[in-house]
KETOR-370776 format. One record per atom (N, C-alpha, C): residue number from 1; x, y, z; residue in one letter. Coordinates in steps of 0.2 Angstrom, whole numbers. Atoms other than C-alpha are relative to their C-alpha. Layout:
<pts>
PT  num     c1     c2     c3  residu
PT  NUM      X      Y      Z       a
...
</pts>
This chain:
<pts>
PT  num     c1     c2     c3  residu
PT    1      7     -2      0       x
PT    1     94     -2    213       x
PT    1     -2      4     -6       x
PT    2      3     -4      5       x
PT    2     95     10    198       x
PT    2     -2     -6     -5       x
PT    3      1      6      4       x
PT    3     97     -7    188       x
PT    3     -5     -2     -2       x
PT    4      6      3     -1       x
PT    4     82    -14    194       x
PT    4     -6      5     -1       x
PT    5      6     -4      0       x
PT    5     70      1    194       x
PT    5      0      2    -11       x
PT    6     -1      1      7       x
PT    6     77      2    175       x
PT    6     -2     -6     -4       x
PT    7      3      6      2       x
PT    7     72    -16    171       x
PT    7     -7     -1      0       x
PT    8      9     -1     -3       x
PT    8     54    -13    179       x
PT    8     -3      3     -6       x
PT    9      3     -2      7       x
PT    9     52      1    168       x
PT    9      2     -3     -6       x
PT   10      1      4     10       x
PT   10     57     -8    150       x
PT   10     -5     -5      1       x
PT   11      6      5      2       x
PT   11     45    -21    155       x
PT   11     -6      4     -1       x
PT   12      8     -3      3       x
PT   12     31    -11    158       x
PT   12      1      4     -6       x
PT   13     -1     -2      7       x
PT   13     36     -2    142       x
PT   13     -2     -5     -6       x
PT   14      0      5      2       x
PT   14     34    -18    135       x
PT   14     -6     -6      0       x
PT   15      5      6     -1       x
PT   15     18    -26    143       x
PT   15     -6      2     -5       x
PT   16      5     -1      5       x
PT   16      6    -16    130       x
PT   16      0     -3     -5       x
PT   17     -3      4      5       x
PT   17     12    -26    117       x
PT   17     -3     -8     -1       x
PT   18      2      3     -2       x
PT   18      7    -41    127       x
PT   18     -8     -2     -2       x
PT   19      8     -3      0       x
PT   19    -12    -33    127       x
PT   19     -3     -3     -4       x
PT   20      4      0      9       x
PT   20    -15    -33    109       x
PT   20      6      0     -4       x
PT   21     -6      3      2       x
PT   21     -8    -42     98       x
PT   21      1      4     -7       x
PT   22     -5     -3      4       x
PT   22      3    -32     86       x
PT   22     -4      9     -1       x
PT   23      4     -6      2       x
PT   23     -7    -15     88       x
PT   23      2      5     -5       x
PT   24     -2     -5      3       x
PT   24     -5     -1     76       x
PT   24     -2      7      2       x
PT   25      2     -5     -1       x
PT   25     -6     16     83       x
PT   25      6      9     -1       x
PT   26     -2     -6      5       x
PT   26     -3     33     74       x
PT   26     -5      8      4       x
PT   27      2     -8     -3       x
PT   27     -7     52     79       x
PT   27      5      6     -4       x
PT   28     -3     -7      1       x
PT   28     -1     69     75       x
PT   28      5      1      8       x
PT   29     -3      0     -5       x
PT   29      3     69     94       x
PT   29     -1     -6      4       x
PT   30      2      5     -7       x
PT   30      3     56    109       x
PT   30      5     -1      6       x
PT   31     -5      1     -2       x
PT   31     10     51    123       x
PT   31     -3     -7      3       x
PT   32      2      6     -2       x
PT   32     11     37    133       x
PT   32      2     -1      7       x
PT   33     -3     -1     -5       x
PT   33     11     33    151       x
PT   33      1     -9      3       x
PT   34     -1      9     -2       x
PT   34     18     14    155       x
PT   34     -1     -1      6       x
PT   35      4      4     -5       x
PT   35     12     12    172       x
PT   35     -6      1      1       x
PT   36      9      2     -1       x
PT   36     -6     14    170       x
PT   36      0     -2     -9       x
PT   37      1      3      7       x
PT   37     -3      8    152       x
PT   37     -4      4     -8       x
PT   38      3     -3      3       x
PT   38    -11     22    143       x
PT   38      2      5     -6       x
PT   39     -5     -5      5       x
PT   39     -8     30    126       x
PT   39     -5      5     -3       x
PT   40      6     -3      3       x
PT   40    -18     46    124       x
PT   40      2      3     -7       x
PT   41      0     -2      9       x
PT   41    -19     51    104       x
PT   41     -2      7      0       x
PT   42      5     -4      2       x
PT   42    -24     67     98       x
PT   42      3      3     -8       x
PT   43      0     -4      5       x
PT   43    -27     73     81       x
PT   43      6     -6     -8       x
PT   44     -1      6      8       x
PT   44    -28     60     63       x
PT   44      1     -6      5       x
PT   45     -1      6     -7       x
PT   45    -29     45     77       x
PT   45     -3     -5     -6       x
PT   46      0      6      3       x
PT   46    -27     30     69       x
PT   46      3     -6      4       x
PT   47     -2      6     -3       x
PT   47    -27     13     80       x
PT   47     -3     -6     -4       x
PT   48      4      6      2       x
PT   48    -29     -4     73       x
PT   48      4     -8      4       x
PT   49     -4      8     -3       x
PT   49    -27    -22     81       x
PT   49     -4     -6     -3       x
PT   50      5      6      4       x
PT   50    -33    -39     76       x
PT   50     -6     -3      6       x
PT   51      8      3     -5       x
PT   51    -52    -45     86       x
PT   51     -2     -7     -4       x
PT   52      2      7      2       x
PT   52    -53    -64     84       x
PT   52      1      0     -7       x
PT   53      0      0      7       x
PT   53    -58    -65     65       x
PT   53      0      5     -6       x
PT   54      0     -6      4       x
PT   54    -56    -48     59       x
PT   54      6      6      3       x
PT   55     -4     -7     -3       x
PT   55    -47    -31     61       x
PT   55     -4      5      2       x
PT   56      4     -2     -6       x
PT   56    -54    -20     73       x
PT   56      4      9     -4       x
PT   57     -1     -9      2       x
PT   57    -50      2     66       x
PT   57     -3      3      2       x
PT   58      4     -6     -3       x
PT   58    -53     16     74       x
PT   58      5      7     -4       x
PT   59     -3     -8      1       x
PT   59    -49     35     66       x
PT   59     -5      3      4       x
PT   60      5     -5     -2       x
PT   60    -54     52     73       x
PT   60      6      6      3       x
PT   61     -1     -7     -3       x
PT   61    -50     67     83       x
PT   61      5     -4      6       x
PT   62     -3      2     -9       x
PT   62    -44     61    101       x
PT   62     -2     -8      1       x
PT   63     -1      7     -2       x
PT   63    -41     43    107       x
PT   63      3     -3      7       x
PT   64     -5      3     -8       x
PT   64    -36     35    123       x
PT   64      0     -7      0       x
PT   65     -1      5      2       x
PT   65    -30     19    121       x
PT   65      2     -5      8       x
PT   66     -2      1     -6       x
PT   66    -29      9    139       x
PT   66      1     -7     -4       x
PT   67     -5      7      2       x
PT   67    -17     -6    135       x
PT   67     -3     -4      4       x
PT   68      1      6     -4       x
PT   68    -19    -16    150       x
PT   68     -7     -3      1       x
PT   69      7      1      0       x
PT   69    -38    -14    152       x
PT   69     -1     -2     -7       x
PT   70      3      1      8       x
PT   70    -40    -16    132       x
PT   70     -6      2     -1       x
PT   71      8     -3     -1       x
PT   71    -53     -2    131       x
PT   71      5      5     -5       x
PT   72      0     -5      3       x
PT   72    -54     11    118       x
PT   72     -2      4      0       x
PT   73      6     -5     -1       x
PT   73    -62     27    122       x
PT   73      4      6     -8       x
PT   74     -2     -9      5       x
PT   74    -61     42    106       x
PT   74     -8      2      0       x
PT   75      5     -5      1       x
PT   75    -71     55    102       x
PT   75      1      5     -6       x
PT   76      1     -5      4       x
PT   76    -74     68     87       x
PT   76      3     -3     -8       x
PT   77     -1      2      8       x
PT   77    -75     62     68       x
PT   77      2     -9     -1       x
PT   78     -1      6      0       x
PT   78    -74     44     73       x
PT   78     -3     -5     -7       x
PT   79      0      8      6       x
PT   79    -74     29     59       x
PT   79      1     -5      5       x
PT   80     -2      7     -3       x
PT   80    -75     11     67       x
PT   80     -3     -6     -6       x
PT   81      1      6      5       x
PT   81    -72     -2     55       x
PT   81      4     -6      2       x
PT   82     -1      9     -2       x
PT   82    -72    -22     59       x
PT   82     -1     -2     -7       x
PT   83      0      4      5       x
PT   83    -68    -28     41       x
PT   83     -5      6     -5       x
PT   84      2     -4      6       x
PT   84    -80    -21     26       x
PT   84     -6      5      5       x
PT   85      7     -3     -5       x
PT   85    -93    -15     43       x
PT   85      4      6     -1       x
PT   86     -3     -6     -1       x
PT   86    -92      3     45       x
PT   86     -4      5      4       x
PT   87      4     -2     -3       x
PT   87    -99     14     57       x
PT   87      4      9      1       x
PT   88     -4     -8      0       x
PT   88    -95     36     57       x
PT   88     -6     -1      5       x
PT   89      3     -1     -6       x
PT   89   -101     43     74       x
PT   89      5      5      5       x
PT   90     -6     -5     -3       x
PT   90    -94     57     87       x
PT   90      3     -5      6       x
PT   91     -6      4     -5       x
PT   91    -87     43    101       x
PT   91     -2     -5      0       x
PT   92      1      6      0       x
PT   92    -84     27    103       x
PT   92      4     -2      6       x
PT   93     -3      3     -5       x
PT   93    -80     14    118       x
PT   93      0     -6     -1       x
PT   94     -2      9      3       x
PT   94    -74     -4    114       x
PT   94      2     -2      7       x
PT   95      0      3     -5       x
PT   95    -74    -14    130       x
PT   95      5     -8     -4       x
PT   96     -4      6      2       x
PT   96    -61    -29    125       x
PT   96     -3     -8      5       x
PT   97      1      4     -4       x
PT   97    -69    -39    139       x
PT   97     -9      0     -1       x
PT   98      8      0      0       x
PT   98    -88    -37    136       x
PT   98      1     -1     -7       x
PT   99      2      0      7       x
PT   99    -82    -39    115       x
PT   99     -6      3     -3       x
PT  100      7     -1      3       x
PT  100    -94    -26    111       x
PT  100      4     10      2       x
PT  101     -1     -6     -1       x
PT  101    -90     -8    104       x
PT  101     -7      4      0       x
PT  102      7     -5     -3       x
PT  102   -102      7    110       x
PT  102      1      7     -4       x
PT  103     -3     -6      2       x
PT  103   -105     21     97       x
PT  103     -5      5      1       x
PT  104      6     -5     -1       x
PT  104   -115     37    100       x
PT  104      0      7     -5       x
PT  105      0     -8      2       x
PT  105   -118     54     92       x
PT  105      1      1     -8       x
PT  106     -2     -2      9       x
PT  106   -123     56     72       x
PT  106      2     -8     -3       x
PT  107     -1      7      1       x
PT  107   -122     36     71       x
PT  107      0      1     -7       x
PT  108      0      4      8       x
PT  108   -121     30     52       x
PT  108      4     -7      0       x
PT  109     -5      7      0       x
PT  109   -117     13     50       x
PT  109     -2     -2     -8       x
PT  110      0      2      9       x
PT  110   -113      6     30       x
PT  110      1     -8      0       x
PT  111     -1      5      0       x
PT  111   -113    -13     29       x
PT  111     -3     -4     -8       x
PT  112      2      2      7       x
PT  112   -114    -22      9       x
PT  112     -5      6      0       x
PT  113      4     -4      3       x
PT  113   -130    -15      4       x
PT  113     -5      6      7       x
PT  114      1     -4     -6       x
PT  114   -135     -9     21       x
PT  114      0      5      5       x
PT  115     -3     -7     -5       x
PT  115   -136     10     30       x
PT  115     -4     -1      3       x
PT  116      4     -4     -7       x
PT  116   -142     14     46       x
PT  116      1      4      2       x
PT  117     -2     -7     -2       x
PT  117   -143     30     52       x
PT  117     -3      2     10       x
PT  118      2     -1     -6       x
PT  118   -148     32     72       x
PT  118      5      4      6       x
PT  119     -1     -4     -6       x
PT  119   -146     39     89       x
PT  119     11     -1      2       x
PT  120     -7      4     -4       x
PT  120   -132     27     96       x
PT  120     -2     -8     -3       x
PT  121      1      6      2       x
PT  121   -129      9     93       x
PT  121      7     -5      5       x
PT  122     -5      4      0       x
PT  122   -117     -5     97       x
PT  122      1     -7     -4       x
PT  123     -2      7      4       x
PT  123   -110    -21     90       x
PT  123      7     -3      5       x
PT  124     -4      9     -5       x
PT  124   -103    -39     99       x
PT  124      3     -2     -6       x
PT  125     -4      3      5       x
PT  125    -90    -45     89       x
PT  125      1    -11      2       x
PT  126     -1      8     -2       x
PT  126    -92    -62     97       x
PT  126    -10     -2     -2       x
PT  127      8      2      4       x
PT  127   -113    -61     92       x
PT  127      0      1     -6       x
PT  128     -3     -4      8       x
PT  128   -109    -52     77       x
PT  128     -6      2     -1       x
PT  129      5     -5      0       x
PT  129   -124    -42     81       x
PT  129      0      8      2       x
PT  130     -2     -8      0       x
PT  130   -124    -22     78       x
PT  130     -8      2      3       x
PT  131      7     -2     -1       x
PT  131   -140    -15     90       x
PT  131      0      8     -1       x
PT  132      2     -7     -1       x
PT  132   -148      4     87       x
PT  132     -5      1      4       x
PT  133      6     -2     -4       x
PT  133   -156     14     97       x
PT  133     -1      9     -1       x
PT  134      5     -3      1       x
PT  134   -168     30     94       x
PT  134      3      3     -6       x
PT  135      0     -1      7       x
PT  135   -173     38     79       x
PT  135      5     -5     -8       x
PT  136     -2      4      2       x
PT  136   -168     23     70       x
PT  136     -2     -2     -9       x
PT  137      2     -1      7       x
PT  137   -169     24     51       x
PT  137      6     -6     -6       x
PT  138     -3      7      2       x
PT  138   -164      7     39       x
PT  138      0      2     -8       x
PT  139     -3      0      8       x
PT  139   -159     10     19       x
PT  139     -6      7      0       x
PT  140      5     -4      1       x
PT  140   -171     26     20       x
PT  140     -5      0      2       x
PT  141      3      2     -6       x
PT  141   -184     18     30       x
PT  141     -1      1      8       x
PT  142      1      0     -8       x
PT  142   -189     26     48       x
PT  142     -2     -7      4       x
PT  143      2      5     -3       x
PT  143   -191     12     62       x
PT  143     -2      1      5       x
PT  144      3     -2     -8       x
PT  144   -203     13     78       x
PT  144      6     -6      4       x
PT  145     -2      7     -6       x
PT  145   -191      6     93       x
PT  145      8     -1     -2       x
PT  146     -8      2      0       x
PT  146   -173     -2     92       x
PT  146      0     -5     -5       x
PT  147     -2      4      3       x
PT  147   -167    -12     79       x
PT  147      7     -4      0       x
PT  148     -5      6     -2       x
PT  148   -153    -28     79       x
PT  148      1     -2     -8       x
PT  149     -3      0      6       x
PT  149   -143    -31     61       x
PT  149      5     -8      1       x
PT  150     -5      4     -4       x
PT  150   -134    -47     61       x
PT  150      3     -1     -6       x
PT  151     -8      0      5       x
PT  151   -117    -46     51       x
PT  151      0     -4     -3       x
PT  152     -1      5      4       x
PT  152   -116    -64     44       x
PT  152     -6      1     -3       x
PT  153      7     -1      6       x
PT  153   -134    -65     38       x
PT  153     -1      7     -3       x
PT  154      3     -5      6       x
PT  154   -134    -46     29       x
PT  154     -6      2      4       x
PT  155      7      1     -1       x
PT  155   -151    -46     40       x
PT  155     -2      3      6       x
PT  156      5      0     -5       x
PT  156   -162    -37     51       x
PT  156     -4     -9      4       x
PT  157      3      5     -2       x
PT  157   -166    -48     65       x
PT  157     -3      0      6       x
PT  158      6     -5     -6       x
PT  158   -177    -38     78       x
PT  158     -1      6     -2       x
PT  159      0     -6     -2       x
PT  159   -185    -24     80       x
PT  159     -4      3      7       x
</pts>
């Protein structure tokens, strides 16, 4: 019986691995708990994994990383960067299953020649459209309303 209850946990040890393919995750502290698959971070959190056609990075403060679900919730001093995109902001929530991170709080996003500075935003990695919402300001530019950024074309493409 010990046997077996030993073999259970090395898999589940083993099933976050499965999740994301080759993750990298760094902290000052963490821990981890392998039956709900969760590895909370705290302090210089650095996770990166690969998202389809790019790399997906997260720093900050505190991090909680759910393996099985493929969600990523941090908070305080946050970076999320998908390739040269860059987005600084106080939390972020990545839905692996909806392909769309959600950031809030002191938004900044830097993209080639492109800053936007807003309330909240997100970005679809399967539309490769990054949307903002309130007090929404574009290279120095205030903008009445929400505006929609689309990664491949460089280009506003709503407001």
């Amino acid at each position: 019986m010990k046997k077996l209850l030993l073999v259970i946990t090395m898999l589940l040890m083993l099933l976050p691995s499965l999740c994301f393919a080759d993750p990298v995750i760094k902290s000052d502290s963490r821990t981890f708990n392998p039956i709900n698959g969760v590895y909370d971070l705290q302090g210089n959190v650095f996770v990166q994994f690969p998202v389809h056609d790019t790399t997906l990075t997260i720093t900050g403060d505190t991090t909680k990383v759910y393996m099985y679900a493929m969600e990523v919730h941090g908070s305080g001093n946050i970076t999320l960067s998908f390739g040269d995109m860059h987005f600084k902001c106080d939390k972020v929530d990545v839905y692996h299953s909806d392909r769309t991170a959600y950031v809030d709080g002191n938004l900044r996003f830097q993209d080639a020649a492109t800053t936007i500075t807003a309330d909240s935003g997100s970005y679809n990695w399967r539309t490769k459209l990054a949307a903002f919402h309130g007090n929404v300001v574009v290279n120095g530019t205030p903008h009445d309303g929400d505006v929609a950024y689309n990664v491949m074309q460089k280009k506003i493409v709503a407001q």
